[in-house]
C-alpha positions in Angstrom: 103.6 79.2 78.1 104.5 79.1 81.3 106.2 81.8 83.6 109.2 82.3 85.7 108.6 84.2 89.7 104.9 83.9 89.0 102.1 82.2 90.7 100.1 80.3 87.7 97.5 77.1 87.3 98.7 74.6 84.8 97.8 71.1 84.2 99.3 67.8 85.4 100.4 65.8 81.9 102.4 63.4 83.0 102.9 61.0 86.1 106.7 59.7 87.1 108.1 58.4 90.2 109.7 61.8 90.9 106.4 63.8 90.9 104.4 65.3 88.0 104.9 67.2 85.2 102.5 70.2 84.4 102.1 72.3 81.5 99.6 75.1 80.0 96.0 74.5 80.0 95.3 75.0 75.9 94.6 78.8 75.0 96.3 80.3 78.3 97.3 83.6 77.9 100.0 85.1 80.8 99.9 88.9 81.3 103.0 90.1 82.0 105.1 92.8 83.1 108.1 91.0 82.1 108.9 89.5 78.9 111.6 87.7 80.4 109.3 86.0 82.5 108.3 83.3 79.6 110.5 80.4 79.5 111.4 77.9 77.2 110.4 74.5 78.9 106.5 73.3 77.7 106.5 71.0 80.4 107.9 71.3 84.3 108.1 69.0 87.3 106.2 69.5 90.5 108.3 66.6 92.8 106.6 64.2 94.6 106.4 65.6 97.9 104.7 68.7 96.6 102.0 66.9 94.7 98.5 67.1 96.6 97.2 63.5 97.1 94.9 62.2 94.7 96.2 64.1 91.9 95.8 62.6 88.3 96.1 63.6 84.8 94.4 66.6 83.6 93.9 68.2 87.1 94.8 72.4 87.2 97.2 73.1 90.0 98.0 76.4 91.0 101.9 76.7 91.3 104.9 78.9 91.7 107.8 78.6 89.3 111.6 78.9 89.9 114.7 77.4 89.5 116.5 75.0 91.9 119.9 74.9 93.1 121.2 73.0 90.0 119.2 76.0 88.1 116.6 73.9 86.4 113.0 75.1 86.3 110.8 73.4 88.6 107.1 74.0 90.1 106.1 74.2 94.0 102.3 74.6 95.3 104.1 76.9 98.1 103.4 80.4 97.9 106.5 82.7 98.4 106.6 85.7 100.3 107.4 87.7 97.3 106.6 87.5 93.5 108.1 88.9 90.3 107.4 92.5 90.1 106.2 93.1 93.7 107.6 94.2 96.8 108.2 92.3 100.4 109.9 92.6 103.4 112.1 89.6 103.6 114.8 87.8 106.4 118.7 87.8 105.9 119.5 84.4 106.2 122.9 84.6 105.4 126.0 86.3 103.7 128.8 84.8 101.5 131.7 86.3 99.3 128.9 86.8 96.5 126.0 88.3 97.9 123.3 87.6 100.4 120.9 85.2 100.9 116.8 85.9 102.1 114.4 84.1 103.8 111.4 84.1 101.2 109.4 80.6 102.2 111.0 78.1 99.7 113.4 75.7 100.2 116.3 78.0 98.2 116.9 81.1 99.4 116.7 84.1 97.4 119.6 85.5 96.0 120.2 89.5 96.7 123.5 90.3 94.9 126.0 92.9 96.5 125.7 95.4 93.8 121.8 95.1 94.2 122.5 95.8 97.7 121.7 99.9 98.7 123.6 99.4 102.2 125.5 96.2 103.4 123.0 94.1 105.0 123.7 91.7 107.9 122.0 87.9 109.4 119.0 88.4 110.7 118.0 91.8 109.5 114.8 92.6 107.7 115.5 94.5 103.6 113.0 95.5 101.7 113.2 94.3 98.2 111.5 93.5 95.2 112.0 90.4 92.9 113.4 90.2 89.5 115.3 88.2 86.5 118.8 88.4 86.0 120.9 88.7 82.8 121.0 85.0 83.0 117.7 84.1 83.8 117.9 83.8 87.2 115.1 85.4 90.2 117.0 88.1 92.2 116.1 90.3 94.8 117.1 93.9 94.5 116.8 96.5 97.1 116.7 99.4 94.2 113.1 99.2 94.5 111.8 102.6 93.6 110.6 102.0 90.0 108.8 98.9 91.9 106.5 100.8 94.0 103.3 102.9 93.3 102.7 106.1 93.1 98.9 106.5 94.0 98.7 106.1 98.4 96.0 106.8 99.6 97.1 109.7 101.9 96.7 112.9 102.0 98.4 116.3 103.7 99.0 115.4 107.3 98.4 112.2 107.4 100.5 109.6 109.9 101.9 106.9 107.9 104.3 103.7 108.6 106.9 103.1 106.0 110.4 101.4 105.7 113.7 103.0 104.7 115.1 101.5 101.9 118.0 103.7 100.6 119.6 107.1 101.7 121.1 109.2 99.1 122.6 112.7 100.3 121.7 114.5 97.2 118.1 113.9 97.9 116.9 112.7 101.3 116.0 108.9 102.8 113.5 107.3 100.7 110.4 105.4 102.4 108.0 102.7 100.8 105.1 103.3 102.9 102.9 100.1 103.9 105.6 98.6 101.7 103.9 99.6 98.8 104.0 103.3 98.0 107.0 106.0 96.9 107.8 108.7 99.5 110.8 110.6 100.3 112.2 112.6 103.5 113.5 115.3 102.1 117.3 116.3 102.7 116.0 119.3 104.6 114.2 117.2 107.1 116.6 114.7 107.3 118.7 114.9 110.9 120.6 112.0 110.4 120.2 109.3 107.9 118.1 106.1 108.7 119.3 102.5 107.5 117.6 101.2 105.3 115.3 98.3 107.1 114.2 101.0 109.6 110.1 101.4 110.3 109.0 104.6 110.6 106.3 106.8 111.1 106.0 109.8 109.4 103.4 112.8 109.1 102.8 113.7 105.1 103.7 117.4 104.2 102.9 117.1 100.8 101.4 115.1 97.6 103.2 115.4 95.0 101.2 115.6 91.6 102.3 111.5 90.5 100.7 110.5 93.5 104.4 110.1 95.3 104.8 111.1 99.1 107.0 113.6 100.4 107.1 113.1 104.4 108.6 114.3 107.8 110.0 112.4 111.6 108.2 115.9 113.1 105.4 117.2 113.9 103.6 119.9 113.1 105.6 123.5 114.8 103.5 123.6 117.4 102.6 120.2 118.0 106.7 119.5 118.1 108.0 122.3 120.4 107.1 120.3 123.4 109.2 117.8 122.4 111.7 120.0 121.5 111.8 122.0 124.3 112.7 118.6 126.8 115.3 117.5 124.5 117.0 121.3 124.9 116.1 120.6 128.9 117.6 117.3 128.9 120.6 118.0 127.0 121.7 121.3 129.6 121.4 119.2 132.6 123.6 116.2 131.5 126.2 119.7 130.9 125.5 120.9 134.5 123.4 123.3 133.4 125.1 125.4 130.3 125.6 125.0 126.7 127.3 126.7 124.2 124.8 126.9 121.6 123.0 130.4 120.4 121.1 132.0 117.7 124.5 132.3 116.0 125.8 129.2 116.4 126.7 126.3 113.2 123.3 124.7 111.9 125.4 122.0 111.4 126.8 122.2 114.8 123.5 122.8 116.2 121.7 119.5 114.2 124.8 117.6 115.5 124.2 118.4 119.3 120.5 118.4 119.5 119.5 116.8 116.7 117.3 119.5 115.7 117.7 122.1 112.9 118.9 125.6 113.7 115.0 127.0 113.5 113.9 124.1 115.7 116.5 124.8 118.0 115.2 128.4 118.0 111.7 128.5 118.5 112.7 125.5 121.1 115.3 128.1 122.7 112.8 131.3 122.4 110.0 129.0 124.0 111.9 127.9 127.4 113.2 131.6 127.7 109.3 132.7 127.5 108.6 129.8 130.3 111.7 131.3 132.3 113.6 127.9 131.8 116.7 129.2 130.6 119.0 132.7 130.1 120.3 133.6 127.5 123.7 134.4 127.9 126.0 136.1 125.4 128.1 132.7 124.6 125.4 130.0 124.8 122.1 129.2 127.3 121.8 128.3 130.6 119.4 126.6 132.8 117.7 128.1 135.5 117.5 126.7 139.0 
């Protein structure tokens, strides 16, 4: 049997002038997550500039399988950046009328259809996406990749983690894969403003969630944050000459889309630079202190 999107070692059976043709070694069984995977072809071709010199008949070779641009099935001893079932960070090569086009280390690009597309992706930027088979057989990249990634990191409660966005949906928060690999979410209460998906992060962990999955935060700890907090507030009121219009009563809303900081941020940030003698508070807003 031999296997579509996976690497696999089968055995040269055949010699032509356009390459060799390779099948399974007797008695191979294929584990696989996939049962689409199998294909129907007992023998494939691995063309002649891929065969190793010195070759013959009977030798293993360890070889991807896909299918070329005229949708055949056909062997390469290159290893692509991304196999069926896993997860990669992979290059936009290109766009067209159908879908997009990604940079995975063989000579034809991968496919990424629009509709497996969480955001509209441009040249040049980096997607996270995971590799599958179409309806019709065909390897596709898919950017819906949360059923793709694992649920047991290795992190625990306030841990600093890198991740990348991969989709946004209001309802919920942004959702991260960290180190690529692993589920975790940014809750729609921490989220200021959404992150495109293709962004790297770092993130602090605020909780574990019983499956393993990661539930994460941009901030810091309270105290760790107000600091930081604090400057932007600073910052912010002397690019205004000194006064804002912003107080304990003030929008959240309004308040997230000014500062970038939720309304109890903005408060303890507020309450801080009044205790450091910063700021007034004045009955329509805050004001800097000279």
């Amino acid at each position: 049997m031999i296997m579509l999107g996976q690497m696999q070692t089968l055995t040269v059976c055949k010699s032509t002038e356009n390459g060799v043709y390779l099948e399974s070694p007797a008695n191979t069984v294929f584990v696989s997550s996939d049962d689409t995977a199998a294909i129907p072809e007992t023998r494939i071709l691995l063309p002649r500039g891929q065969v190793p010199e010195g070759t013959k008949h009977g030798d293993s070779l360890r070889v991807f399988v896909y299918r070329d641009s005229e949708d055949r099935a056909i062997a390469t001893t290159k290893t692509p950046l991304l196999t069926l079932g896993e997860t990669a960070v992979l290059t936009v090569k290109e766009t067209s009328q159908n879908g997009t086009f990604l940079d995975w280390g063989l000579a034809k690009d991968l496919f990424l259809p629009f509709k497996e597309q969480t955001v509209k992706v441009k040249q040049g930027e980096q997607v996270l996406v995971a590799l599958y088979i179409d309806k019709s057989g065909r390897l596709c990249a898919t950017m819906h990749v949360y059923e793709y990634l694992s649920g047991n990191a290795p992190y625990k409660k306030d841990d600093h983690v890198t991740g990348i966005v991969y989709e946004h949906i209001d309802e919920f928060g942004t959702y991260v894969a960290v180190d690529s690999l692993y589920s975790a979410l940014i809750p729609r209460r921490e989220v200021i403003s959404p992150l495109r998906p293709g962004t790297v992060i770092t993130a602090r962990v605020t909780k574990v969630q019983p499956d393993g999955r990661l539930e994460l935060s941009l901030r810091e700890k309270a105290y760790l944050q107000l600091d930081t907090d604090s400057e932007r507030i600073l910052s912010l009121l002397k690019e205004a000459g000194g006064f804002l219009p912003y107080h304990d009563k003030s929008n959240p809303e309004a308040i997230k889309a000014k500062f970038e900081l939720s309304k109890n941020a903005f408060k303890r940030a507020v309450g801080h630079l009044y205790k450091e003698g910063l700021i007034s508070l004045e009955e329509n807003g805050i004001k800097l202190k000279l």
